[in-house]
Structures are given as C-alpha cells and as structure tokens.
mmCIF entry with sequence, helices, sheets and N, C-alpha, C, O atoms, coordinates in Angstrom:
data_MODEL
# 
_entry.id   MODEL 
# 
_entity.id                         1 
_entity.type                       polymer 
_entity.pdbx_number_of_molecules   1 
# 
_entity_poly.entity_id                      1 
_entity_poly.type                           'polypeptide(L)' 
_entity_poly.nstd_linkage                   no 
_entity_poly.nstd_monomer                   no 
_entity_poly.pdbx_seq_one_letter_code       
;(UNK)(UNK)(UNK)(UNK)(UNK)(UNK)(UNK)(UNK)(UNK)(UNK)(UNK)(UNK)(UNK)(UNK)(UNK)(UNK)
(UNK)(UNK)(UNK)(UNK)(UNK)(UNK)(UNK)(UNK)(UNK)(UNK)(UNK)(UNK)(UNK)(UNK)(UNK)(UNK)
(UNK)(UNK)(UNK)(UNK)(UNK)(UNK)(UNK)(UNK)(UNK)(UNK)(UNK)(UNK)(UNK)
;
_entity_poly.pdbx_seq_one_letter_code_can   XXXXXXXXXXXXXXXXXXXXXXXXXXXXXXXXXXXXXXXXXXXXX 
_entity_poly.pdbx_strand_id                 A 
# 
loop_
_entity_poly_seq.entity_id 
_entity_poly_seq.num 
_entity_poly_seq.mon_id 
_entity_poly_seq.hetero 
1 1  UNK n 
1 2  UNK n 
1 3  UNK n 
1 4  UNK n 
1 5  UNK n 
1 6  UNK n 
1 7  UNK n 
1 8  UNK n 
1 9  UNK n 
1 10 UNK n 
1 11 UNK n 
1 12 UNK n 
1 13 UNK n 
1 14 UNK n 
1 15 UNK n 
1 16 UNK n 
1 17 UNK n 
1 18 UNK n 
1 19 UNK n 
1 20 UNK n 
1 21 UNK n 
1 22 UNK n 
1 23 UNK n 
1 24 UNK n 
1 25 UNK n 
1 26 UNK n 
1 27 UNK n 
1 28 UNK n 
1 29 UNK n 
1 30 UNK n 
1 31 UNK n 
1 32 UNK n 
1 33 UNK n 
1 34 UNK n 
1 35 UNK n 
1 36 UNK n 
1 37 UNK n 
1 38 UNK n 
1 39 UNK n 
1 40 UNK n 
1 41 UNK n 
1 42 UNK n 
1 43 UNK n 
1 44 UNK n 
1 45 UNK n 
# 
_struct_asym.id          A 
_struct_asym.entity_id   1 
# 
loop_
_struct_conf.conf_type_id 
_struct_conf.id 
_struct_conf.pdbx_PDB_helix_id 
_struct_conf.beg_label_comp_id 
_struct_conf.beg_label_asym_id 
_struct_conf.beg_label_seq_id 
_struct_conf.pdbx_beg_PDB_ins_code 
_struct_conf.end_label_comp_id 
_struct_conf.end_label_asym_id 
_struct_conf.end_label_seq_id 
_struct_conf.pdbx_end_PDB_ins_code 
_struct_conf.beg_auth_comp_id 
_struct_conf.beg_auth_asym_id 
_struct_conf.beg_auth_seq_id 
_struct_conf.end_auth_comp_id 
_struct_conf.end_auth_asym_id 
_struct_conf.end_auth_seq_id 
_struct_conf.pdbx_PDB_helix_class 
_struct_conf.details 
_struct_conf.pdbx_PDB_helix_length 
HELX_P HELX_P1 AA1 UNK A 14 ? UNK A 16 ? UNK A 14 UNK A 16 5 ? 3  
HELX_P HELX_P2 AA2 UNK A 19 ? UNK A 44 ? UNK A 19 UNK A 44 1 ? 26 
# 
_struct_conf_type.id          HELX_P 
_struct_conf_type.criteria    ? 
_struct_conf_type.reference   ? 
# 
loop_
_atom_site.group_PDB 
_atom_site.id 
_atom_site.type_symbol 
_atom_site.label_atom_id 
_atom_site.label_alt_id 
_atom_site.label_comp_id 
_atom_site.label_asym_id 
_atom_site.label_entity_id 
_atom_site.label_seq_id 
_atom_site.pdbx_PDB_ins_code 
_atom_site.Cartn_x 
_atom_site.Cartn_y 
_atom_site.Cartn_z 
_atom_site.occupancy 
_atom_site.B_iso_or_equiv 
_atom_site.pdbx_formal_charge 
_atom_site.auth_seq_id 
_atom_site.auth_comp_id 
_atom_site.auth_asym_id 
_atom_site.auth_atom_id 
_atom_site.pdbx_PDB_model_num 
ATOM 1   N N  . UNK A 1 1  ? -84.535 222.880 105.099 1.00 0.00 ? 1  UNK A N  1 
ATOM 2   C CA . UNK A 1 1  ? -84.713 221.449 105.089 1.00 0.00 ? 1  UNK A CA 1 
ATOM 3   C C  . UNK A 1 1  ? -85.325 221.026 103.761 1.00 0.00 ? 1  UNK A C  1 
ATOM 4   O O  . UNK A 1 1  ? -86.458 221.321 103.381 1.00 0.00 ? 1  UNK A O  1 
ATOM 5   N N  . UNK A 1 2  ? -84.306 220.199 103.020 1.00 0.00 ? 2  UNK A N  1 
ATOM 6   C CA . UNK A 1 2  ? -85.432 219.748 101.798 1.00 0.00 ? 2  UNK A CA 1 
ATOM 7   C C  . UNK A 1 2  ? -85.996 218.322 102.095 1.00 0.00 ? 2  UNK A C  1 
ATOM 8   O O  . UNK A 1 2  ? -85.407 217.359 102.586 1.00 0.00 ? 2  UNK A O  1 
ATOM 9   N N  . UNK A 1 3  ? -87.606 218.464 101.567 1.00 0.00 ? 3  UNK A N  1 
ATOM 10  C CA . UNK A 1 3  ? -88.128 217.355 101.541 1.00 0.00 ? 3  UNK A CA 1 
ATOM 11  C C  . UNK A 1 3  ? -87.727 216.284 100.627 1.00 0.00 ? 3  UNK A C  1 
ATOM 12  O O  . UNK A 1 3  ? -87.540 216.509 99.431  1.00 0.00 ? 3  UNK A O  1 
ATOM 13  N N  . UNK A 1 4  ? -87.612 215.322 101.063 1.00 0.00 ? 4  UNK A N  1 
ATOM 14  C CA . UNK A 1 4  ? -87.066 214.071 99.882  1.00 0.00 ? 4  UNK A CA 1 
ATOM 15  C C  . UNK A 1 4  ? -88.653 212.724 100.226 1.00 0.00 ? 4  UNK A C  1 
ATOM 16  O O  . UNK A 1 4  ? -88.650 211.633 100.798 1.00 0.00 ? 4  UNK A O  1 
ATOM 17  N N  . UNK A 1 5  ? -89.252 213.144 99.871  1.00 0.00 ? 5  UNK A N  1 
ATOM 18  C CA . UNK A 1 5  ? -90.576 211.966 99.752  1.00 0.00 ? 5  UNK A CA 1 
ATOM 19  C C  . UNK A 1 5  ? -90.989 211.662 98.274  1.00 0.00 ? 5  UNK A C  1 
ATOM 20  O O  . UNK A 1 5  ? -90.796 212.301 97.240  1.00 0.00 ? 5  UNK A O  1 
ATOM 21  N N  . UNK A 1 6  ? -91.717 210.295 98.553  1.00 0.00 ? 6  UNK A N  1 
ATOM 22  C CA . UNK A 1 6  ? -91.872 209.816 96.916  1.00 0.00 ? 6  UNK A CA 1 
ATOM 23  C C  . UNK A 1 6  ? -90.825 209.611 95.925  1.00 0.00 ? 6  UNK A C  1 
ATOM 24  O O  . UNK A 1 6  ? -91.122 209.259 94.784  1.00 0.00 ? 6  UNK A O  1 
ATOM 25  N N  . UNK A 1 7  ? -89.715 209.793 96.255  1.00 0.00 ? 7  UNK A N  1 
ATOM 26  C CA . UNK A 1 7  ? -88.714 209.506 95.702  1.00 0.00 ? 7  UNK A CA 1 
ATOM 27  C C  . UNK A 1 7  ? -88.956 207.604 95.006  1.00 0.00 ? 7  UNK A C  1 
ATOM 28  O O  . UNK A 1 7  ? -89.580 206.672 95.512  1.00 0.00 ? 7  UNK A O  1 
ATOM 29  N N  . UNK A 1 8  ? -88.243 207.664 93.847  1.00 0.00 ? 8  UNK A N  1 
ATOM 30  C CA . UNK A 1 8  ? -88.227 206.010 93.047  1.00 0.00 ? 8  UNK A CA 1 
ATOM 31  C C  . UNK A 1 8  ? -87.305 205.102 93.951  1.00 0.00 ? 8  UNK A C  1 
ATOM 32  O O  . UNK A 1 8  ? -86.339 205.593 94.536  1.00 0.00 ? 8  UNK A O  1 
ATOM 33  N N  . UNK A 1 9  ? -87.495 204.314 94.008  1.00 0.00 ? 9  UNK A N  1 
ATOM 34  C CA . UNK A 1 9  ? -87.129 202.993 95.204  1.00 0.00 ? 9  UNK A CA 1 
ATOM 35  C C  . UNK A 1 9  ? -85.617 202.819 94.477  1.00 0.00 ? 9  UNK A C  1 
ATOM 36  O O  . UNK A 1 9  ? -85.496 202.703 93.257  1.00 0.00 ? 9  UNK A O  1 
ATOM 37  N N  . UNK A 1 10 ? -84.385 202.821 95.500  1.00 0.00 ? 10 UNK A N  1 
ATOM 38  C CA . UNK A 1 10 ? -83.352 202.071 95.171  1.00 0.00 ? 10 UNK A CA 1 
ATOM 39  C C  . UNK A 1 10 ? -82.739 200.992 95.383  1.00 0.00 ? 10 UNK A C  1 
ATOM 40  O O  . UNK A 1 10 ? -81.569 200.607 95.389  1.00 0.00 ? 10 UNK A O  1 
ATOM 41  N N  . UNK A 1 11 ? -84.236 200.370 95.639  1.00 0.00 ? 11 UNK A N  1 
ATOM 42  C CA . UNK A 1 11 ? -84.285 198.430 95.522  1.00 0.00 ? 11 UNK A CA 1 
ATOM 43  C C  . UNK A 1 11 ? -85.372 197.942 94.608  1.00 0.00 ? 11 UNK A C  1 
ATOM 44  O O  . UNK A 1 11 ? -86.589 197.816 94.743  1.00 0.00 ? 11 UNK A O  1 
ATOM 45  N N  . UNK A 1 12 ? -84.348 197.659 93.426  1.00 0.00 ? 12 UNK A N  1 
ATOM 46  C CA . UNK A 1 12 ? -84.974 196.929 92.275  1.00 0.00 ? 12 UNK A CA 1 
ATOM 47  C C  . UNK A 1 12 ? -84.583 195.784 92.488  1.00 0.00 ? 12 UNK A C  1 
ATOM 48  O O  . UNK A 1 12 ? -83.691 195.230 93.132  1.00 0.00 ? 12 UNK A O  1 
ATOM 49  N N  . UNK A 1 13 ? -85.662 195.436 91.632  1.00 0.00 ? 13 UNK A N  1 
ATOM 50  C CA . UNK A 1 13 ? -85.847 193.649 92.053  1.00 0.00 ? 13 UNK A CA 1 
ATOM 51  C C  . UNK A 1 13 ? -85.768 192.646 92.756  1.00 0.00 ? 13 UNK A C  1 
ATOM 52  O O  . UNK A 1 13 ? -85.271 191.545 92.519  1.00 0.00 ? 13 UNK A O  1 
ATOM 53  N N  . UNK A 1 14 ? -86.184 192.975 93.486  1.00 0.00 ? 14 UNK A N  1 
ATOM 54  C CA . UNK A 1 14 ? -85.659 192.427 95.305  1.00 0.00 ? 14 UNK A CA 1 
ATOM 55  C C  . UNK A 1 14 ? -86.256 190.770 94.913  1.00 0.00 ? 14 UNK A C  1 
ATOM 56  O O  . UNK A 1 14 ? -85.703 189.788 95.409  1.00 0.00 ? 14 UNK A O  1 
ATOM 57  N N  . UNK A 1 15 ? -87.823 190.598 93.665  1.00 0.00 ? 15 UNK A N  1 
ATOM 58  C CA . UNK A 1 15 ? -87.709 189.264 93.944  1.00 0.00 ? 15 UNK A CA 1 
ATOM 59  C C  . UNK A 1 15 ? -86.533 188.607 93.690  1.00 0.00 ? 15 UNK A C  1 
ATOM 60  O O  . UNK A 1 15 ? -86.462 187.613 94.413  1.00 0.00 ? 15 UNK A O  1 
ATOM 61  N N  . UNK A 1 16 ? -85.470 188.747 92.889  1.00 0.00 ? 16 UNK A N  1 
ATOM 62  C CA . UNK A 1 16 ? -84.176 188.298 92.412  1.00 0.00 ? 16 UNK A CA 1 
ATOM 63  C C  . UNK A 1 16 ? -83.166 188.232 94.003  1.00 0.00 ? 16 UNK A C  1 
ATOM 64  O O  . UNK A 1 16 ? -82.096 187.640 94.145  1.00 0.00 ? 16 UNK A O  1 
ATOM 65  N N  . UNK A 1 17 ? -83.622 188.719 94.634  1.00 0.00 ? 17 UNK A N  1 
ATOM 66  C CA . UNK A 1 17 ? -82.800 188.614 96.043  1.00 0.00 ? 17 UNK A CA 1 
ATOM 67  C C  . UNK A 1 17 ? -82.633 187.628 96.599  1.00 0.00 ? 17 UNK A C  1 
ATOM 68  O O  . UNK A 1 17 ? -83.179 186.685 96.026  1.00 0.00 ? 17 UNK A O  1 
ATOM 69  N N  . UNK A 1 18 ? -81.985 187.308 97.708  1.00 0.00 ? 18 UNK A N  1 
ATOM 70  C CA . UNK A 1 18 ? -81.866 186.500 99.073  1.00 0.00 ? 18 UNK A CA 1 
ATOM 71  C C  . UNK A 1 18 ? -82.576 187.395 100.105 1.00 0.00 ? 18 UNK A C  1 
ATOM 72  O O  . UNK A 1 18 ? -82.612 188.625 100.056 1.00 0.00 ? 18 UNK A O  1 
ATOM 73  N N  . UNK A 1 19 ? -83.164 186.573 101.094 1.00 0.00 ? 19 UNK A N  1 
ATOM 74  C CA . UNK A 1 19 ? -83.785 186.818 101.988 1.00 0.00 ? 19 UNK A CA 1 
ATOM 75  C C  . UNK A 1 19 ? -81.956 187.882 102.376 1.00 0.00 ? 19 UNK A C  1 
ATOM 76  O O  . UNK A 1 19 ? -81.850 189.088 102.152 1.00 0.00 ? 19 UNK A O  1 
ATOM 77  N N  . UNK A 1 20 ? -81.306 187.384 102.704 1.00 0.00 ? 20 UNK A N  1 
ATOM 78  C CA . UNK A 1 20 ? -79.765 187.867 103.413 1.00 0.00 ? 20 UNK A CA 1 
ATOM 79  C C  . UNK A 1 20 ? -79.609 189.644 103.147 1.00 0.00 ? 20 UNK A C  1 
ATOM 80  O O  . UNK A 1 20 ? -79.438 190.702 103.752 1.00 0.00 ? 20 UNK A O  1 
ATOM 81  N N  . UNK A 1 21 ? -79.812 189.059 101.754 1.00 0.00 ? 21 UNK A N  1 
ATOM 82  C CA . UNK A 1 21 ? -79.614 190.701 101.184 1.00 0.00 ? 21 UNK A CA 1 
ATOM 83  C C  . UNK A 1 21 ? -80.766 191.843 101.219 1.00 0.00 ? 21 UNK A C  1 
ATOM 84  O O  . UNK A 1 21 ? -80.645 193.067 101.278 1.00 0.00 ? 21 UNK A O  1 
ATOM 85  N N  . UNK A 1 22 ? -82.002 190.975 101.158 1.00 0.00 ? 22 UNK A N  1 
ATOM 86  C CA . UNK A 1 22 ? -83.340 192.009 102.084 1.00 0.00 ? 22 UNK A CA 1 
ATOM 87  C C  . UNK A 1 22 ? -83.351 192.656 102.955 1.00 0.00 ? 22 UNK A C  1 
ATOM 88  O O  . UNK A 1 22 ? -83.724 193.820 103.101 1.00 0.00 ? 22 UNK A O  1 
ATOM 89  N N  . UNK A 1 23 ? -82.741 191.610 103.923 1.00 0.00 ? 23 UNK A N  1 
ATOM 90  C CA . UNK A 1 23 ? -82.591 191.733 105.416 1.00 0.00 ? 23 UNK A CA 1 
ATOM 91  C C  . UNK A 1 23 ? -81.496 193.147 105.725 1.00 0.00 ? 23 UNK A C  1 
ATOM 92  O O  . UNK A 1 23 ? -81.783 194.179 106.331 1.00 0.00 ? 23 UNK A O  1 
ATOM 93  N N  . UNK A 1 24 ? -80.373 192.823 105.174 1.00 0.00 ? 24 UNK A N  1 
ATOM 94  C CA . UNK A 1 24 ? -79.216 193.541 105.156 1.00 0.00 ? 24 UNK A CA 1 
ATOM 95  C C  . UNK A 1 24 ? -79.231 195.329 104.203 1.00 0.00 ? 24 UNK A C  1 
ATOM 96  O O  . UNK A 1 24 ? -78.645 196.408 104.296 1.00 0.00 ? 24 UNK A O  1 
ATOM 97  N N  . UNK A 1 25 ? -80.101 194.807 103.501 1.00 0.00 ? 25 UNK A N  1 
ATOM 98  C CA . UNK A 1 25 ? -80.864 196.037 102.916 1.00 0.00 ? 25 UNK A CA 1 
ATOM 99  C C  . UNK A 1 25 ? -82.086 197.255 104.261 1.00 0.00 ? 25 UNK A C  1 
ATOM 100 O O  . UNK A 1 25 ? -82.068 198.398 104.717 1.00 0.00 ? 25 UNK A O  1 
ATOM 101 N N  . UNK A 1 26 ? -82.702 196.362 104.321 1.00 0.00 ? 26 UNK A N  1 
ATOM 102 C CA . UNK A 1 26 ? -83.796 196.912 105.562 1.00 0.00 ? 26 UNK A CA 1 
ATOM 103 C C  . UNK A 1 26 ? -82.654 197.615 106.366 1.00 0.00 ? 26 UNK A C  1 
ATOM 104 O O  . UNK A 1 26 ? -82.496 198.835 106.405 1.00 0.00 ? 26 UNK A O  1 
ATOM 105 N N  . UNK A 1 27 ? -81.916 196.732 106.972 1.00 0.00 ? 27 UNK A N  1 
ATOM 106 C CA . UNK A 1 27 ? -80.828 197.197 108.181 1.00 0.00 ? 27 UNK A CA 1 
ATOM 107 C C  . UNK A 1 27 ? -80.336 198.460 107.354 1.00 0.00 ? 27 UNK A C  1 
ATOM 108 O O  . UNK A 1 27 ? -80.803 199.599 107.337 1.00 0.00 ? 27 UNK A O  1 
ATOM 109 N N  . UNK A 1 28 ? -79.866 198.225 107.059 1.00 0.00 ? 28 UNK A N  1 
ATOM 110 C CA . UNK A 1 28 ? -78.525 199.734 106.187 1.00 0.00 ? 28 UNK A CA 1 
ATOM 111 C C  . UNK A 1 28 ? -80.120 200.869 106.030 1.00 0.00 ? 28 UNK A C  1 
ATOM 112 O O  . UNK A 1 28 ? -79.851 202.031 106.334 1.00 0.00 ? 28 UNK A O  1 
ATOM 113 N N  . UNK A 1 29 ? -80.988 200.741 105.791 1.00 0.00 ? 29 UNK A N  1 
ATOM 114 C CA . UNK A 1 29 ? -82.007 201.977 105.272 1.00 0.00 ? 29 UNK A CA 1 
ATOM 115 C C  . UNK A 1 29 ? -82.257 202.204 106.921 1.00 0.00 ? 29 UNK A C  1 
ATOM 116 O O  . UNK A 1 29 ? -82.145 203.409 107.144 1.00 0.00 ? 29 UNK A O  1 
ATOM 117 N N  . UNK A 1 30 ? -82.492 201.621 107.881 1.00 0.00 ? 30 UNK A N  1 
ATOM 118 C CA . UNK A 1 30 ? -83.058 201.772 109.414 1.00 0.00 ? 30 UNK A CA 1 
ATOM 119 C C  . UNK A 1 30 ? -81.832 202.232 110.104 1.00 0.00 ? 30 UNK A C  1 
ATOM 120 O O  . UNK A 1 30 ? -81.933 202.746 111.218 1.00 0.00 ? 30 UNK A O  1 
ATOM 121 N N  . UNK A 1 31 ? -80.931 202.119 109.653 1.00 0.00 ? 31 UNK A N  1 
ATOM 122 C CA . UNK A 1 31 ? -79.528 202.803 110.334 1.00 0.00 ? 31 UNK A CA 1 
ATOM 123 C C  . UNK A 1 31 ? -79.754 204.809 109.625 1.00 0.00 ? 31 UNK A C  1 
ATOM 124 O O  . UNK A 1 31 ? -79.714 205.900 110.192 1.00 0.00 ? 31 UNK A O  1 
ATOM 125 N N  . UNK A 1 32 ? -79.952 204.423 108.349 1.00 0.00 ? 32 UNK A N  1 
ATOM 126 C CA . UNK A 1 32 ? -80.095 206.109 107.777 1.00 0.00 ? 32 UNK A CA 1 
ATOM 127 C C  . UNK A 1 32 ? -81.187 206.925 108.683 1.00 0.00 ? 32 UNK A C  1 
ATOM 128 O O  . UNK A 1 32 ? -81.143 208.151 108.785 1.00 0.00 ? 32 UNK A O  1 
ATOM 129 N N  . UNK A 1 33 ? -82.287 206.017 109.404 1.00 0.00 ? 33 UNK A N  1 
ATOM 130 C CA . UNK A 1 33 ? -83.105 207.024 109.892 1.00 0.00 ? 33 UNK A CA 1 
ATOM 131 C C  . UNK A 1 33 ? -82.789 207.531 111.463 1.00 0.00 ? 33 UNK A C  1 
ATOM 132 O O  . UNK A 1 33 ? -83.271 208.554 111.949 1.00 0.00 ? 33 UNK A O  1 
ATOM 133 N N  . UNK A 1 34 ? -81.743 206.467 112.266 1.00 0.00 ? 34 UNK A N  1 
ATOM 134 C CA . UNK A 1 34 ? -81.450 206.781 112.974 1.00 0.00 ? 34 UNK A CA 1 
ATOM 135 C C  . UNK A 1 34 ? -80.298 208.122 112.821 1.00 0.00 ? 34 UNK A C  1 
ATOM 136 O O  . UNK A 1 34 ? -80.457 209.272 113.230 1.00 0.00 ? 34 UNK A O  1 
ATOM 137 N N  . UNK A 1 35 ? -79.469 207.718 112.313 1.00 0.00 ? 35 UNK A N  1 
ATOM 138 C CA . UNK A 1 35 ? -78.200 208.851 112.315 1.00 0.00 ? 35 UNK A CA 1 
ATOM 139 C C  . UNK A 1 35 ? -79.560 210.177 111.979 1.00 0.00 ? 35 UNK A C  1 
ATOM 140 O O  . UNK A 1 35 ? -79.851 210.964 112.879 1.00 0.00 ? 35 UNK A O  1 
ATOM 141 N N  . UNK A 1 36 ? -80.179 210.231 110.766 1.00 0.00 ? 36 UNK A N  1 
ATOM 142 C CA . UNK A 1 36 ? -81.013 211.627 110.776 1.00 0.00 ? 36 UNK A CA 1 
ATOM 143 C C  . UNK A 1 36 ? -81.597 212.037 111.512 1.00 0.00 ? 36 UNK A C  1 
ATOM 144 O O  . UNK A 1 36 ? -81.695 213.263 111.573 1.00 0.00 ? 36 UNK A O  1 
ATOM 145 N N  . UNK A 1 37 ? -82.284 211.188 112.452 1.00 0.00 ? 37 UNK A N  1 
ATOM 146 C CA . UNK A 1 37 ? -82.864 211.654 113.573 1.00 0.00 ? 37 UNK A CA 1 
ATOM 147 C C  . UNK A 1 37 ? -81.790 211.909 114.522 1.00 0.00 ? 37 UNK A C  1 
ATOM 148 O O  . UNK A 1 37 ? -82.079 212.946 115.117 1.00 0.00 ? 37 UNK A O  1 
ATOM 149 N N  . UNK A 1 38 ? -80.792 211.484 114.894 1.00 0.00 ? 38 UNK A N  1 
ATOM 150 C CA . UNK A 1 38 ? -79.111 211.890 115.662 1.00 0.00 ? 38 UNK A CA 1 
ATOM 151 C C  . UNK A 1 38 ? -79.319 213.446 115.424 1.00 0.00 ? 38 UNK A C  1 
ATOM 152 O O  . UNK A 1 38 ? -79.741 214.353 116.141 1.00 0.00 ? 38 UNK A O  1 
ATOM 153 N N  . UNK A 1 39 ? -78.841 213.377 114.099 1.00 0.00 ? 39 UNK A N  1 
ATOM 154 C CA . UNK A 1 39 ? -78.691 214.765 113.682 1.00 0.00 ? 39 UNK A CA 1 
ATOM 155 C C  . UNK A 1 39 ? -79.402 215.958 113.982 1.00 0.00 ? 39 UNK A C  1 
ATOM 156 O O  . UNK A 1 39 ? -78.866 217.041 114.216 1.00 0.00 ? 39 UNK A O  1 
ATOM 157 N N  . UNK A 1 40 ? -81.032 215.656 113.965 1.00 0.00 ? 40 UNK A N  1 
ATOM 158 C CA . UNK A 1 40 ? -81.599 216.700 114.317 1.00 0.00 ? 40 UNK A CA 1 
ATOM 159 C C  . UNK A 1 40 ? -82.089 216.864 115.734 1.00 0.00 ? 40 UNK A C  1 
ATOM 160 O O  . UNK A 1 40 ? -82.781 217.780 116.177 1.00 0.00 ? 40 UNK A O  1 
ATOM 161 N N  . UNK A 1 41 ? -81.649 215.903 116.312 1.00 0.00 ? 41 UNK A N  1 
ATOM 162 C CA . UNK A 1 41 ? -82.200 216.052 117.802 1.00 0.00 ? 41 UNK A CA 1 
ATOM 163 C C  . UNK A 1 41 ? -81.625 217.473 118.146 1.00 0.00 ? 41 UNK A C  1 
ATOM 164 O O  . UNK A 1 41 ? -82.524 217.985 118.814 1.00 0.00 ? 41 UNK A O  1 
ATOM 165 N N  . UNK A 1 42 ? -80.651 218.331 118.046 1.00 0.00 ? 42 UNK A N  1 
ATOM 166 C CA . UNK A 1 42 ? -80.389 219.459 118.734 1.00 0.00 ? 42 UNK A CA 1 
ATOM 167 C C  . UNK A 1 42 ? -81.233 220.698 118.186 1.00 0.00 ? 42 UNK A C  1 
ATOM 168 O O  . UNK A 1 42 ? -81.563 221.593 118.964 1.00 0.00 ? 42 UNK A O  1 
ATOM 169 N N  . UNK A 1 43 ? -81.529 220.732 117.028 1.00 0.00 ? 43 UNK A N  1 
ATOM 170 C CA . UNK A 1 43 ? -82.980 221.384 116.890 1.00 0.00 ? 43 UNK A CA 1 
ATOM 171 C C  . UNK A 1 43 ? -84.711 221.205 117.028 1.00 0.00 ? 43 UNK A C  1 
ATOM 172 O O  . UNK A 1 43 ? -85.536 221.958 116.511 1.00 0.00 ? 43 UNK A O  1 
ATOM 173 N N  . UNK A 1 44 ? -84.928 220.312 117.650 1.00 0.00 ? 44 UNK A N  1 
ATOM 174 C CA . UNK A 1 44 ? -85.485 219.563 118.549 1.00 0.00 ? 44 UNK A CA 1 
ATOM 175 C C  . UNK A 1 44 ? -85.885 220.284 119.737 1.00 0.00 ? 44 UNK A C  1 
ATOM 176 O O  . UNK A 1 44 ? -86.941 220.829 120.059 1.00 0.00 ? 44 UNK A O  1 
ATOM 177 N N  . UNK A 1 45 ? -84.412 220.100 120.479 1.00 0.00 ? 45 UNK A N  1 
ATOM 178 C CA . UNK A 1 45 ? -84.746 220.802 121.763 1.00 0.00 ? 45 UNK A CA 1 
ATOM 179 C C  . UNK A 1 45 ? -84.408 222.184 122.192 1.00 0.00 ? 45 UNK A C  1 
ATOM 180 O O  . UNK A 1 45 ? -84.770 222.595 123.295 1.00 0.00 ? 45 UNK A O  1 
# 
C-alpha cells in the first residue's frame, strides 16, 4: 500500500472559482474516497 499524504493540492485558485465548480470539485474528490474504500473493504474483512 503506498501512502499518498501531504501531497500539493490539485485545486489552485479556487478564489477564481464559482461556488458550482467548488461544489462539483468537493463531489468528484468524495466520490474518490468512496470507490477506495469499495475497494478495500475485502481486505477488511
């Protein structure tokens, strides 16, 4: 398992954003933690 923490943010300049594209940003990163956690649930149990 490699650790990936502290890694540099791949949301620059978000003040330049829309709330839309924040939002839609958050969503798409909270979808990645689900599928990874998907994934490892069978070593898990």
């Amino acid at each position: 398992m490699t650790r990936i923490t502290e890694q540099p943010s791949a949301h620059r300049h978000l003040e330049k954003k829309s709330i839309e594209e924040i939002t839609a940003a958050i969503n798409n990163e909270d979808k990645i933690v689900a599928l990874a956690i998907e994934k490892a649930l069978p070593q898990l149990n």
